[in-house]
PDB file of the backbone (N, CA, C, O) and the ligand in Angstrom, with CONECT records:
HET     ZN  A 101       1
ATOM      1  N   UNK A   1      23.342  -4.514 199.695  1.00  0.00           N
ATOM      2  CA  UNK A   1      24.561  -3.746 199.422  1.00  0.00           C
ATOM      3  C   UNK A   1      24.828  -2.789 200.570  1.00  0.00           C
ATOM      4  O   UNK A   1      23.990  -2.013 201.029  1.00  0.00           O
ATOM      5  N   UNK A   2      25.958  -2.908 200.945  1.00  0.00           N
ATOM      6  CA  UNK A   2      26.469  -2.429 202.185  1.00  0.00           C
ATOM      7  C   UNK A   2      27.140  -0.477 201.497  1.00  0.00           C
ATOM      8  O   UNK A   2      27.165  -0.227 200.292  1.00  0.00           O
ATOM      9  N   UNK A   3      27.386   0.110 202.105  1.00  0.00           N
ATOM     10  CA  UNK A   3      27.938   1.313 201.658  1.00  0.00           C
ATOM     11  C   UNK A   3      28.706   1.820 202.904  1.00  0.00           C
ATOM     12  O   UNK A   3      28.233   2.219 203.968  1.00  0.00           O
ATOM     13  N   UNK A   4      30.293   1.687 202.440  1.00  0.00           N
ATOM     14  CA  UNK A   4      30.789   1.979 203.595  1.00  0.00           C
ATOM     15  C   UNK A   4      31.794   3.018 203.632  1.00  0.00           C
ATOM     16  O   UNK A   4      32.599   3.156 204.554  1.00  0.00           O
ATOM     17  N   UNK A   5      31.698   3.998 202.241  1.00  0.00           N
ATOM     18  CA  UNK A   5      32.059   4.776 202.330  1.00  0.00           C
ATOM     19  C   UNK A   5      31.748   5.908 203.400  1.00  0.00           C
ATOM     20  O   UNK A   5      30.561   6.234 203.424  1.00  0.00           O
ATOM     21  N   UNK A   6      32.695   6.660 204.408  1.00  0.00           N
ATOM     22  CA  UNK A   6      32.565   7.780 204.782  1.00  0.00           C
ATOM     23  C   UNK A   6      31.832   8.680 204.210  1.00  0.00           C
ATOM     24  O   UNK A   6      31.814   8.529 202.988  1.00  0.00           O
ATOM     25  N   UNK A   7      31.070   9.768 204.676  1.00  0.00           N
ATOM     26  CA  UNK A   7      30.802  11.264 203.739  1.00  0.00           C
ATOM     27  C   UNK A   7      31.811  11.760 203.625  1.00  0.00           C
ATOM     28  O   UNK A   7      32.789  11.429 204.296  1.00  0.00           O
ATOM     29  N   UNK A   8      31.816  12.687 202.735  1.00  0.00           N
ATOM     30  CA  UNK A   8      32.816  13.669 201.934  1.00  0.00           C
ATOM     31  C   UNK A   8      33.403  14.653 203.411  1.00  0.00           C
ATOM     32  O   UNK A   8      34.549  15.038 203.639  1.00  0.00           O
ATOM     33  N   UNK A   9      31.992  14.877 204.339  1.00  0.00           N
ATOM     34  CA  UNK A   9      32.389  16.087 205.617  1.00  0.00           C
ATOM     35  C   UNK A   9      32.960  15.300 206.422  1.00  0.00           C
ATOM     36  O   UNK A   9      33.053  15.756 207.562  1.00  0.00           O
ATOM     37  N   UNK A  10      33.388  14.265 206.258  1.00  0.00           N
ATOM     38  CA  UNK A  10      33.425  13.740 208.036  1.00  0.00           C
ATOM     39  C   UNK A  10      34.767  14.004 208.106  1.00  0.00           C
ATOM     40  O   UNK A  10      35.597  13.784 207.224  1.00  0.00           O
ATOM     41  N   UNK A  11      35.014  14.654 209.565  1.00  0.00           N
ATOM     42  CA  UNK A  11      36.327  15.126 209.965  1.00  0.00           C
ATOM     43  C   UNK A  11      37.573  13.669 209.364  1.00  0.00           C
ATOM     44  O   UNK A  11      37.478  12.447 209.251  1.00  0.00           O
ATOM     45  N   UNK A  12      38.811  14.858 209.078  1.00  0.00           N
ATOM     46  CA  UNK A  12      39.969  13.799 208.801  1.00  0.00           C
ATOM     47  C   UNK A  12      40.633  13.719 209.028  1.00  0.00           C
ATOM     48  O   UNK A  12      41.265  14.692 208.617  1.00  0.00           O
ATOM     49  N   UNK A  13      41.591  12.726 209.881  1.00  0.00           N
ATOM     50  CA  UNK A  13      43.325  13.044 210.482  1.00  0.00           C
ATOM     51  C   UNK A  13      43.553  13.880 209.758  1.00  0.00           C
ATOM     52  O   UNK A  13      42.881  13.881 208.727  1.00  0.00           O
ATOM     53  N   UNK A  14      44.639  15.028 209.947  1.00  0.00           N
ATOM     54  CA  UNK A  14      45.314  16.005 209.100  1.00  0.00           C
ATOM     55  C   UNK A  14      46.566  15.226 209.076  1.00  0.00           C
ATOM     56  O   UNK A  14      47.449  15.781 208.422  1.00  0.00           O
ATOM     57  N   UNK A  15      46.887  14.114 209.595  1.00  0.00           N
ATOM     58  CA  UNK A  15      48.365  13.556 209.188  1.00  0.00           C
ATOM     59  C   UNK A  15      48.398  12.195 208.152  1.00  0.00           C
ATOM     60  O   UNK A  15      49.189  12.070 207.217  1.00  0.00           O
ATOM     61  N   UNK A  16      47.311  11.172 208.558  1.00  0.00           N
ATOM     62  CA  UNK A  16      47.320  10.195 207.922  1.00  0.00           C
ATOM     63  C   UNK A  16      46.032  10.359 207.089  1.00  0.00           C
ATOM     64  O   UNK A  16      45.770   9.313 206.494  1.00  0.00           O
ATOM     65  N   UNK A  17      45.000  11.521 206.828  1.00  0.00           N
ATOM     66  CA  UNK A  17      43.918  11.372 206.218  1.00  0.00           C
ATOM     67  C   UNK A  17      42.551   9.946 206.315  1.00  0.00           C
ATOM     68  O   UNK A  17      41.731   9.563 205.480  1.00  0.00           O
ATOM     69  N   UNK A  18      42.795   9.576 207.479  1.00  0.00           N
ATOM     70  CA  UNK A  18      41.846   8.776 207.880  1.00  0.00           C
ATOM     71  C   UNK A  18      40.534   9.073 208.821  1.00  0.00           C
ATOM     72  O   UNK A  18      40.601   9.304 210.028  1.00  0.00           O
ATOM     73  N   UNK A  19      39.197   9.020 207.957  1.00  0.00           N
ATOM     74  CA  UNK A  19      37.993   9.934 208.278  1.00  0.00           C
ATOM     75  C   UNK A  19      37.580   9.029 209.504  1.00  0.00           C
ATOM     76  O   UNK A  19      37.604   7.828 209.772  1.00  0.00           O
ATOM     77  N   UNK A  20      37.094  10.489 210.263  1.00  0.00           N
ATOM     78  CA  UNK A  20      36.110   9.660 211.445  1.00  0.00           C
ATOM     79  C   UNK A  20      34.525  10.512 211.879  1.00  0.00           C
ATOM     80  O   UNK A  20      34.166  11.678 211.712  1.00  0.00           O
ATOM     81  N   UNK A  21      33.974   9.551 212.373  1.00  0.00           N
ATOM     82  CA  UNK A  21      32.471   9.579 212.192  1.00  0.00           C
ATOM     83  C   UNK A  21      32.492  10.928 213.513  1.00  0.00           C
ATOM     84  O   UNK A  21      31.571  11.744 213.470  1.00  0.00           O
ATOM     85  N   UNK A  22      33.578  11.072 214.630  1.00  0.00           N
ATOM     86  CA  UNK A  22      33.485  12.499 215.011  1.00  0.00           C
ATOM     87  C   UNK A  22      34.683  13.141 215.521  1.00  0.00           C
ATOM     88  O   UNK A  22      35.851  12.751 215.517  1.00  0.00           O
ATOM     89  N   UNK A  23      34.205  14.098 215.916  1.00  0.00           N
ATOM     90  CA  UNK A  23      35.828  14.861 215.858  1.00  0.00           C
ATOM     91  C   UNK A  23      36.585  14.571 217.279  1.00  0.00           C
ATOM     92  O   UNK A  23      37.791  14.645 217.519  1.00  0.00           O
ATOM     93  N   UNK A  24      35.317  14.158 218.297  1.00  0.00           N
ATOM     94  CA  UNK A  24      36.541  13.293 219.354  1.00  0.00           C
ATOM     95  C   UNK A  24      37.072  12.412 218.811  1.00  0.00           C
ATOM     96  O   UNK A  24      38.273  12.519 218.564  1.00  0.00           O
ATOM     97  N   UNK A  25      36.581  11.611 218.557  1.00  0.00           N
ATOM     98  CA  UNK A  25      37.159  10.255 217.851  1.00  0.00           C
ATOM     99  C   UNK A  25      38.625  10.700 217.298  1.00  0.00           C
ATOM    100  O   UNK A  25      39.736  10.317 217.662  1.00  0.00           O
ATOM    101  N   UNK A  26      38.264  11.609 216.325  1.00  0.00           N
ATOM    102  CA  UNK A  26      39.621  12.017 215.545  1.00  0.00           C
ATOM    103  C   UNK A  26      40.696  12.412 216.418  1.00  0.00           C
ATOM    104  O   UNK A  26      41.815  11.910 216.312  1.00  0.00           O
ATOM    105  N   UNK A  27      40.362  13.431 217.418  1.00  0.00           N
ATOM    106  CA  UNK A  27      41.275  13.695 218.507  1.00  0.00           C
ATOM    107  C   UNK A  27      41.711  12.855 219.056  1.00  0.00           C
ATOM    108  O   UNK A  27      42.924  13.057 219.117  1.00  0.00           O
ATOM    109  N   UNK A  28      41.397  11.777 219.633  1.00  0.00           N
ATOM    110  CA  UNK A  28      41.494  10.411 220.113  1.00  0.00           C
ATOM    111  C   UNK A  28      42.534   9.710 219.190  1.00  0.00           C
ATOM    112  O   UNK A  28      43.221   9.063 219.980  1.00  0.00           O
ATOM    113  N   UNK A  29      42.965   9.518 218.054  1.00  0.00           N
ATOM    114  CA  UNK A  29      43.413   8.933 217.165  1.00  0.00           C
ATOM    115  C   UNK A  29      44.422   9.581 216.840  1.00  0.00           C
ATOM    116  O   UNK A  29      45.403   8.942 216.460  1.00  0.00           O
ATOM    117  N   UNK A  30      44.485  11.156 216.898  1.00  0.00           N
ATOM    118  CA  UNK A  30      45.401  11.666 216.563  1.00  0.00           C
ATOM    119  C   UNK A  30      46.581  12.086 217.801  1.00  0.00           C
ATOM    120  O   UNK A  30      47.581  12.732 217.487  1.00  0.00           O
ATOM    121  N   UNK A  31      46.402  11.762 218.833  1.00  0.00           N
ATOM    122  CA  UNK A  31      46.941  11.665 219.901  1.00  0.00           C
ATOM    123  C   UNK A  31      47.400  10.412 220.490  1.00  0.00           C
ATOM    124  O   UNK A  31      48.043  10.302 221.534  1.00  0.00           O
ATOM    125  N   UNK A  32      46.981   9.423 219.669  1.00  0.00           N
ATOM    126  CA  UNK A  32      47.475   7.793 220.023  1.00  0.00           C
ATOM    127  C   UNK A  32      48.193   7.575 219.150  1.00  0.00           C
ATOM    128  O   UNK A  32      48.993   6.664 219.361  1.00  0.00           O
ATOM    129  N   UNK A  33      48.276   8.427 217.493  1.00  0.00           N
ATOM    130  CA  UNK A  33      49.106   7.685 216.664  1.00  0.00           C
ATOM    131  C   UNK A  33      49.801   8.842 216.282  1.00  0.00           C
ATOM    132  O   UNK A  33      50.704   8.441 215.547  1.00  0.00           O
ATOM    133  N   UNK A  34      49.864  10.032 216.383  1.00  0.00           N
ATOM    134  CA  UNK A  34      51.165  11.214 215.933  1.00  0.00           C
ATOM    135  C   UNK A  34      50.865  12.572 217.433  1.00  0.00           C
ATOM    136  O   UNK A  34      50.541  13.758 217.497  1.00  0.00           O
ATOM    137  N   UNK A  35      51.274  11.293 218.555  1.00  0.00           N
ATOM    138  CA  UNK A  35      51.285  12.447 219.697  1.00  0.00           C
ATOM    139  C   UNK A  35      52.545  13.467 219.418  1.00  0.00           C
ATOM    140  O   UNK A  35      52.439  14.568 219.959  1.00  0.00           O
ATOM    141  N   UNK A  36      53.715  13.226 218.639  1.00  0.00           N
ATOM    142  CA  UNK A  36      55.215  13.558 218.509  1.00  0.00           C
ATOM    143  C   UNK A  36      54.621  14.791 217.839  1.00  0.00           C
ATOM    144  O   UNK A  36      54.977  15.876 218.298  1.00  0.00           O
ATOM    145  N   UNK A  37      53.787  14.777 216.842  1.00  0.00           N
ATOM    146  CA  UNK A  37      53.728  15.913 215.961  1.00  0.00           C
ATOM    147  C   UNK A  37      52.755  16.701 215.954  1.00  0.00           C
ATOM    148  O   UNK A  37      52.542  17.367 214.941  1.00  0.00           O
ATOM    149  N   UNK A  38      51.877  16.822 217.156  1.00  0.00           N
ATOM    150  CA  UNK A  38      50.602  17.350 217.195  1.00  0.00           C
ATOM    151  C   UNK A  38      51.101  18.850 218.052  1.00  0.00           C
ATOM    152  O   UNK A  38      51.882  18.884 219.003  1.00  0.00           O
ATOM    153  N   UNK A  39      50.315  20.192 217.324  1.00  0.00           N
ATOM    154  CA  UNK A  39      50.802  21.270 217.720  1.00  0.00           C
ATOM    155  C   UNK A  39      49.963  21.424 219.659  1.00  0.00           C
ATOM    156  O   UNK A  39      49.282  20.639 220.317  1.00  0.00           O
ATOM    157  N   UNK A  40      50.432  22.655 219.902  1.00  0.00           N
ATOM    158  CA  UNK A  40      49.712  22.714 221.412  1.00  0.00           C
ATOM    159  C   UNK A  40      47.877  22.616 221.517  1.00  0.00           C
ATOM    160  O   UNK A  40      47.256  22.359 222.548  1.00  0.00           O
ATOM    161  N   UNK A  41      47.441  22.820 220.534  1.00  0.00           N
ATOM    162  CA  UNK A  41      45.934  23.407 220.554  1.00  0.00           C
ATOM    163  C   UNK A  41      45.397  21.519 220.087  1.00  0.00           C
ATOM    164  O   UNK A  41      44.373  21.025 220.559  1.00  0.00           O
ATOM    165  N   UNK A  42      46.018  21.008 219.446  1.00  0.00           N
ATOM    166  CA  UNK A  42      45.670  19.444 219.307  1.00  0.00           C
ATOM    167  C   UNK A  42      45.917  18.428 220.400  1.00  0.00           C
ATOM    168  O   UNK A  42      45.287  17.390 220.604  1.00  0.00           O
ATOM    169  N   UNK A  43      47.254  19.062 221.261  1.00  0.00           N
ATOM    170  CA  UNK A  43      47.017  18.070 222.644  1.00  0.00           C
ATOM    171  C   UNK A  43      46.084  18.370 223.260  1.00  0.00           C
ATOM    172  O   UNK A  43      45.243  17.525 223.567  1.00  0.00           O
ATOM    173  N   UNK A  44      45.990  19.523 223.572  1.00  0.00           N
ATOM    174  CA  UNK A  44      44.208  20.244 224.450  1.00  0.00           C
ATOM    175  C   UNK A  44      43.241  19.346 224.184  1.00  0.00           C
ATOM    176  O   UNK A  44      42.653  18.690 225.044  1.00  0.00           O
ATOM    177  N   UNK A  45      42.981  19.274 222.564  1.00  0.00           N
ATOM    178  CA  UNK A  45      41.768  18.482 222.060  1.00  0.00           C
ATOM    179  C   UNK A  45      41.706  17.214 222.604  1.00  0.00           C
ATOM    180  O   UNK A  45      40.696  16.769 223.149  1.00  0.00           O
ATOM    181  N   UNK A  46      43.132  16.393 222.431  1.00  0.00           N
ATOM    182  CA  UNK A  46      42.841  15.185 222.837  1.00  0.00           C
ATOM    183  C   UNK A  46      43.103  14.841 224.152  1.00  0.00           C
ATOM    184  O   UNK A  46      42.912  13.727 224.640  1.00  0.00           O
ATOM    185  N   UNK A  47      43.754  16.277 224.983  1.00  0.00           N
ATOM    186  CA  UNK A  47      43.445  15.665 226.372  1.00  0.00           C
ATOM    187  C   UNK A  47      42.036  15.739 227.179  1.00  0.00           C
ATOM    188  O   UNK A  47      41.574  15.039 228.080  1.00  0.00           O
ATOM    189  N   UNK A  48      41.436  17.124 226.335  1.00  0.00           N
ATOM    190  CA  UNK A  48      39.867  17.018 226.516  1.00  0.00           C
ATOM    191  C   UNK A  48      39.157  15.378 225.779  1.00  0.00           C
ATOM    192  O   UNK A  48      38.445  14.714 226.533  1.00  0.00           O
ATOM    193  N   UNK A  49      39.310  15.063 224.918  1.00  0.00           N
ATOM    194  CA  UNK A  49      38.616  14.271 224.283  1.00  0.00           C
ATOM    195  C   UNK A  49      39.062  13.130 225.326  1.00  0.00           C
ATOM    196  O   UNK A  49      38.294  12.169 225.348  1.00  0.00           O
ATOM    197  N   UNK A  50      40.009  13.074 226.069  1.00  0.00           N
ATOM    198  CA  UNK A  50      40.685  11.547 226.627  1.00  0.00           C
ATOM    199  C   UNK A  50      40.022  11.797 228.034  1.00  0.00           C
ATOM    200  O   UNK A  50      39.809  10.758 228.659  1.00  0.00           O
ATOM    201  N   UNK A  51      39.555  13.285 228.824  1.00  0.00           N
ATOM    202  CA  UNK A  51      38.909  13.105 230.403  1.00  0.00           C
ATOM    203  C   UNK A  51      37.702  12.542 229.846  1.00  0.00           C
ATOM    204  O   UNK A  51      37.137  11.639 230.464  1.00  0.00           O
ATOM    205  N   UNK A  52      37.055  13.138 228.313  1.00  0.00           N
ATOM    206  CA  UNK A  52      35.611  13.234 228.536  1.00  0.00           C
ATOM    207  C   UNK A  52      35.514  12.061 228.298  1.00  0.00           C
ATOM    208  O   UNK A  52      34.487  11.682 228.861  1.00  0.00           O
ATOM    209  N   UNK A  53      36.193  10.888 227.563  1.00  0.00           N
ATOM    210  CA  UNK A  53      36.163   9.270 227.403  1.00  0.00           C
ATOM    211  C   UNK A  53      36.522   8.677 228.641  1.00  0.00           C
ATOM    212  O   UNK A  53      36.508   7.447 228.696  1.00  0.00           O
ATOM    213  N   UNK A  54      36.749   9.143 229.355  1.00  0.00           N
ATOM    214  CA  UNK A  54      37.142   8.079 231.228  1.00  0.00           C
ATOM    215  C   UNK A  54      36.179   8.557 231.370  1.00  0.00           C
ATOM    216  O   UNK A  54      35.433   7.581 231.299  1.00  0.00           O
ATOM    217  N   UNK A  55      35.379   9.639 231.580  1.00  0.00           N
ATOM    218  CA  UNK A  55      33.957   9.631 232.253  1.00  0.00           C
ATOM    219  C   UNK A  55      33.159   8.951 231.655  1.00  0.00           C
ATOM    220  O   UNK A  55      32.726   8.093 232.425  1.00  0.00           O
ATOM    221  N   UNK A  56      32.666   8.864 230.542  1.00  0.00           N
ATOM    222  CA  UNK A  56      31.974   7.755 229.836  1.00  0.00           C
ATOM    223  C   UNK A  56      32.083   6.480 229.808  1.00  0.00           C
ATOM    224  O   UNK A  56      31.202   5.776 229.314  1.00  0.00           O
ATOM    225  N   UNK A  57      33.297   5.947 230.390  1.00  0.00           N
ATOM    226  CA  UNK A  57      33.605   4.891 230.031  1.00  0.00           C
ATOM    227  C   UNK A  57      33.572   4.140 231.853  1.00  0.00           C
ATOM    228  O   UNK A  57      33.846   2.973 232.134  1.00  0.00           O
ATOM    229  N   UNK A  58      33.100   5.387 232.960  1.00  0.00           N
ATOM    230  CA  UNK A  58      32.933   5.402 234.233  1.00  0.00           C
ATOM    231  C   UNK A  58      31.183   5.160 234.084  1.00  0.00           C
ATOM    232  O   UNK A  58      30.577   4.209 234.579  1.00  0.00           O
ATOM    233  N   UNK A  59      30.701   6.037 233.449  1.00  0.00           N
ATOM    234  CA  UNK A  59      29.562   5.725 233.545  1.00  0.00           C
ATOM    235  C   UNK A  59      29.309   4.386 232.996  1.00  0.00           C
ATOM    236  O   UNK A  59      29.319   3.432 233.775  1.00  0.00           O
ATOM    237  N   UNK A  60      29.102   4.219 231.852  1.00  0.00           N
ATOM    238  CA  UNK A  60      29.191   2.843 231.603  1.00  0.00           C
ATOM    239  C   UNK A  60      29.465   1.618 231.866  1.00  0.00           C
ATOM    240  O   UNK A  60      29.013   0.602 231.337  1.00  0.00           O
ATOM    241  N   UNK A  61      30.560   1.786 233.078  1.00  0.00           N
ATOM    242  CA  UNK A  61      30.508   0.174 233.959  1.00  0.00           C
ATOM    243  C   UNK A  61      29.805   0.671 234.941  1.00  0.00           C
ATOM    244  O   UNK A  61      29.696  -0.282 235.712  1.00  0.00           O
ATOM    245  N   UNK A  62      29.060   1.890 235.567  1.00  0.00           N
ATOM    246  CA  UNK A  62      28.195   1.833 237.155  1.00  0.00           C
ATOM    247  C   UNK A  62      26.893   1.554 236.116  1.00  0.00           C
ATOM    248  O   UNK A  62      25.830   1.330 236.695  1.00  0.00           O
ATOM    249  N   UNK A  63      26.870   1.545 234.875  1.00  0.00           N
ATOM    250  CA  UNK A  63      25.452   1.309 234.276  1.00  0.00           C
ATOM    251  C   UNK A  63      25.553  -0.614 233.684  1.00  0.00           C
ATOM    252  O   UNK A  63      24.486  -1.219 233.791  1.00  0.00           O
ATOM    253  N   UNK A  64      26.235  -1.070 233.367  1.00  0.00           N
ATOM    254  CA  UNK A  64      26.648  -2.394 233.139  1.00  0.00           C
ATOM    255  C   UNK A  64      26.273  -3.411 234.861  1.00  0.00           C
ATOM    256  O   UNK A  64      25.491  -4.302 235.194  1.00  0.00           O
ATOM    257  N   UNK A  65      27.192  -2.726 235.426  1.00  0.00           N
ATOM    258  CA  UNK A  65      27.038  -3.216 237.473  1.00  0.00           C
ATOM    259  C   UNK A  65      25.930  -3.050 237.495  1.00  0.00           C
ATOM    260  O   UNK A  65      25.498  -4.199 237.582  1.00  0.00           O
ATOM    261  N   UNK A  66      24.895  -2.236 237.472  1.00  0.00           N
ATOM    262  CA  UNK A  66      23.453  -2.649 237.931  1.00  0.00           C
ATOM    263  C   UNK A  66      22.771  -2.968 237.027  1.00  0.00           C
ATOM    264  O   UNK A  66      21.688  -3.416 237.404  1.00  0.00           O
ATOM    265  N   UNK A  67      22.968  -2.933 235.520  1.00  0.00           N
ATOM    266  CA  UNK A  67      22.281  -4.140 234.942  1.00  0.00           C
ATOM    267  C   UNK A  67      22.501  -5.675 235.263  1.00  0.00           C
ATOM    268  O   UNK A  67      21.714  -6.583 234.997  1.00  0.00           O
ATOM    269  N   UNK A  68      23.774  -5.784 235.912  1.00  0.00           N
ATOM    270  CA  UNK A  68      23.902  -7.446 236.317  1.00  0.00           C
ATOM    271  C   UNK A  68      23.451  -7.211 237.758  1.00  0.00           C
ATOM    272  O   UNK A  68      22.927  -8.262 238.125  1.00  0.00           O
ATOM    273  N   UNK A  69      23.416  -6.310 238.736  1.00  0.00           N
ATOM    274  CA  UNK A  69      23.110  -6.554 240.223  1.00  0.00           C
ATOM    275  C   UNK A  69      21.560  -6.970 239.584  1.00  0.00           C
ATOM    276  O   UNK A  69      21.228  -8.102 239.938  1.00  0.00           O
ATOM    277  N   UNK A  70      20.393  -6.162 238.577  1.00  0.00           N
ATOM    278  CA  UNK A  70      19.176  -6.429 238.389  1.00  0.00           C
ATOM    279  C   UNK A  70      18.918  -7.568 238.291  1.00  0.00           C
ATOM    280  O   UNK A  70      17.961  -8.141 238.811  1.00  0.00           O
ATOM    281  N   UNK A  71      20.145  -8.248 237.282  1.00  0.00           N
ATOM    282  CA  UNK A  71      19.536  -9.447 236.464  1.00  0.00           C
ATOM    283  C   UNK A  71      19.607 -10.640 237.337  1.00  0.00           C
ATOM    284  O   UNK A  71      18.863 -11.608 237.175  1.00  0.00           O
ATOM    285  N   UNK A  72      20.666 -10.552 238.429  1.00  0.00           N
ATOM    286  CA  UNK A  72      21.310 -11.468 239.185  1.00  0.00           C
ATOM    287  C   UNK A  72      20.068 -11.480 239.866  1.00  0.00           C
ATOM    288  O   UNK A  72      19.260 -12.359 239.565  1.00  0.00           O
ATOM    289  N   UNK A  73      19.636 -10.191 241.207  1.00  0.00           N
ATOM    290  CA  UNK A  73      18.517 -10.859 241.475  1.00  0.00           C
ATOM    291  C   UNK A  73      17.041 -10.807 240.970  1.00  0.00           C
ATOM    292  O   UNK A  73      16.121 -11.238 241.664  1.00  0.00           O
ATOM    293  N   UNK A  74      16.853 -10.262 239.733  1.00  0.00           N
ATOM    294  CA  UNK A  74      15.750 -11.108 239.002  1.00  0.00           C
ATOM    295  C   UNK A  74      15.727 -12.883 239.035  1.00  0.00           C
ATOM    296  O   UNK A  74      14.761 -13.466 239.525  1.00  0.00           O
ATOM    297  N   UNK A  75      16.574 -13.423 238.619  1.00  0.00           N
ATOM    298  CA  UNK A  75      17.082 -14.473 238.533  1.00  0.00           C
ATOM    299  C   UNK A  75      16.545 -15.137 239.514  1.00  0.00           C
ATOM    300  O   UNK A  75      15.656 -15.978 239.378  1.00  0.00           O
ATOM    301  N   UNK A  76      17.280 -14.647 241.011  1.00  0.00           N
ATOM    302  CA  UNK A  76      17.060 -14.948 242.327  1.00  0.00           C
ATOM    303  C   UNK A  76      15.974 -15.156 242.565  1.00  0.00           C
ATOM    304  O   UNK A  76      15.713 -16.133 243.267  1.00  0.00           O
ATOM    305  N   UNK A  77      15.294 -14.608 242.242  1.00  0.00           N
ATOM    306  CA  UNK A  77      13.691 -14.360 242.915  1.00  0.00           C
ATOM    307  C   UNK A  77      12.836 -15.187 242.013  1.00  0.00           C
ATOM    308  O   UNK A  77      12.030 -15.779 242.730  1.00  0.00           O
ATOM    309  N   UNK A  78      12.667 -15.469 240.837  1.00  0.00           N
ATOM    310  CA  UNK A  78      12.639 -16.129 239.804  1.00  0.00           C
ATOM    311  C   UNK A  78      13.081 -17.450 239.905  1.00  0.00           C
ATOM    312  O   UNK A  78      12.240 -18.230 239.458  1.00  0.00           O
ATOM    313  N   UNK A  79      14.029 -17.954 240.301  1.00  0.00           N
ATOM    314  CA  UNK A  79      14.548 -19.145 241.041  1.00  0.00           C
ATOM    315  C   UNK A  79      13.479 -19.445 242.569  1.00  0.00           C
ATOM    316  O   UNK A  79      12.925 -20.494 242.896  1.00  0.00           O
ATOM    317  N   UNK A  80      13.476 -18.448 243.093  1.00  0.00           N
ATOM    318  CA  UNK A  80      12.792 -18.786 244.304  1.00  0.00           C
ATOM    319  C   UNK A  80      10.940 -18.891 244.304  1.00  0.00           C
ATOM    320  O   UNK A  80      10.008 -19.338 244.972  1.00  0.00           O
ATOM    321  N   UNK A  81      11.167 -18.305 243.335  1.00  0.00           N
ATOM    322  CA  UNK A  81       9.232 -18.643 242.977  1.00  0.00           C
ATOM    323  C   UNK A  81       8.923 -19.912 242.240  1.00  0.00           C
ATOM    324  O   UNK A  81       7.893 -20.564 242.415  1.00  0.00           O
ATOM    325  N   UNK A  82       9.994 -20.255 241.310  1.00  0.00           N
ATOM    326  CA  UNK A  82       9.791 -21.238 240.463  1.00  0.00           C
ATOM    327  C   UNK A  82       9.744 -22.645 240.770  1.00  0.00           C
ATOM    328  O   UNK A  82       8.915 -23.514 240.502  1.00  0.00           O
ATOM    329  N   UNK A  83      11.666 -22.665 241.878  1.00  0.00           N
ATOM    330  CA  UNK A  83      11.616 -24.127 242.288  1.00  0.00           C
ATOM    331  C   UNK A  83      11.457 -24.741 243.336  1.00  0.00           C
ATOM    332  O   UNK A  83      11.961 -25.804 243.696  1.00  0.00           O
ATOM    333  N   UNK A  84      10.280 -23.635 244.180  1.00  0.00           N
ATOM    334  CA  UNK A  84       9.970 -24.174 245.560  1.00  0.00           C
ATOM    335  C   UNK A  84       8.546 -24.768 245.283  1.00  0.00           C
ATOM    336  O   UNK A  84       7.921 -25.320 246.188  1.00  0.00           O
TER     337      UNK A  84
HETATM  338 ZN    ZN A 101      46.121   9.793 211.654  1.00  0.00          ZN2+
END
């Protein structure tokens, strides 16, 4: 049995009441789907919440790129021990 209810705390759109597991997230959501109606102190949030997701999302492909530069030449070398 799966349980997929939210907790009771977890932050909630204040427009559409849809819970999220954090409050970037929520900022994130609430700036993609009621940017028209969000006061000044909620764009802040989600323009903070939107640099600090391009940096993460920067790190995450220079960390992806050298898991494949590794694997590529693991591979390589692995190839070269194996089928000579
Ligand atoms: Zn919403």
């Amino acid at each position: 049995m799966t349980d997929d209810t939210p907790p009771e705390d977890a932050p909630r759109c204040s427009y559409c009441g849809e819970p999220f597991p954090s409050e970037r997230l929520r900022a994130l959501h609430r700036g993609l789907e009621h940017y028209d109606r969000l006061d000044d102190d909620e764009r802040a949030a989600y323009e903070d919440a939107y640099r600090a997701e391009g940096e993460d999302l920067r790190s995450f492909r220079l960390r992806a790129l050298a898991v494949l530069v590794a694997l590529y030449f693991g591979f390589l070398m692995l190839y070269a021990v194996v089928a000579v």
